[in-house]
Steps between C-alpha positions, in 0.01 A plus 500: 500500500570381863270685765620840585347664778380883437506727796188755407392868662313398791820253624405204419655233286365300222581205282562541151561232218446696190674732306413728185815568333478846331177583524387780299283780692404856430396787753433872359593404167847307596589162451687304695664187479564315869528202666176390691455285828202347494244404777172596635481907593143496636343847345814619309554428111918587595706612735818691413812303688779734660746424257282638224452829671869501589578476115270768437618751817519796559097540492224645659200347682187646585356189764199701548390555099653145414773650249871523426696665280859450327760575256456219197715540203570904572102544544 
């Protein structure tokens, strides 16, 4: 993979030469299958991209008690 560079939350933009093609990941008893970027993220295991929570809207977001919620499958 040529070197992509990944625009993150606080603005700024960082190199990226790896790639995990579908990578398997559960939350809340859900698995998952995506595509994964890969570069250093400092004190975060992940970070959800825009396009995954576009593929997953309409959802809610509580900011303040670090949740969201959507519809998966009819649940």
């Amino acid at each position: 993979m040529s070197v992509t560079m990944v625009k993150v939350a606080n603005g700024s933009v960082v190199p990226c030469n790896q790639q995990l093609l579908k990578g398997l990941w559960s939350c809340a008893g859900h698995e998952f299958t995506s595509t994964f970027k890969v570069f250093p993220l400092g004190s975060y295991d992940g970070i959800l991209g825009l396009d995954w929570l576009a593929s997953h809207s309409p959802m809610q977001v509580d900011w303040a008690e670090h949740w969201l919620s959507f519809q998966l499958q009819g649940e």
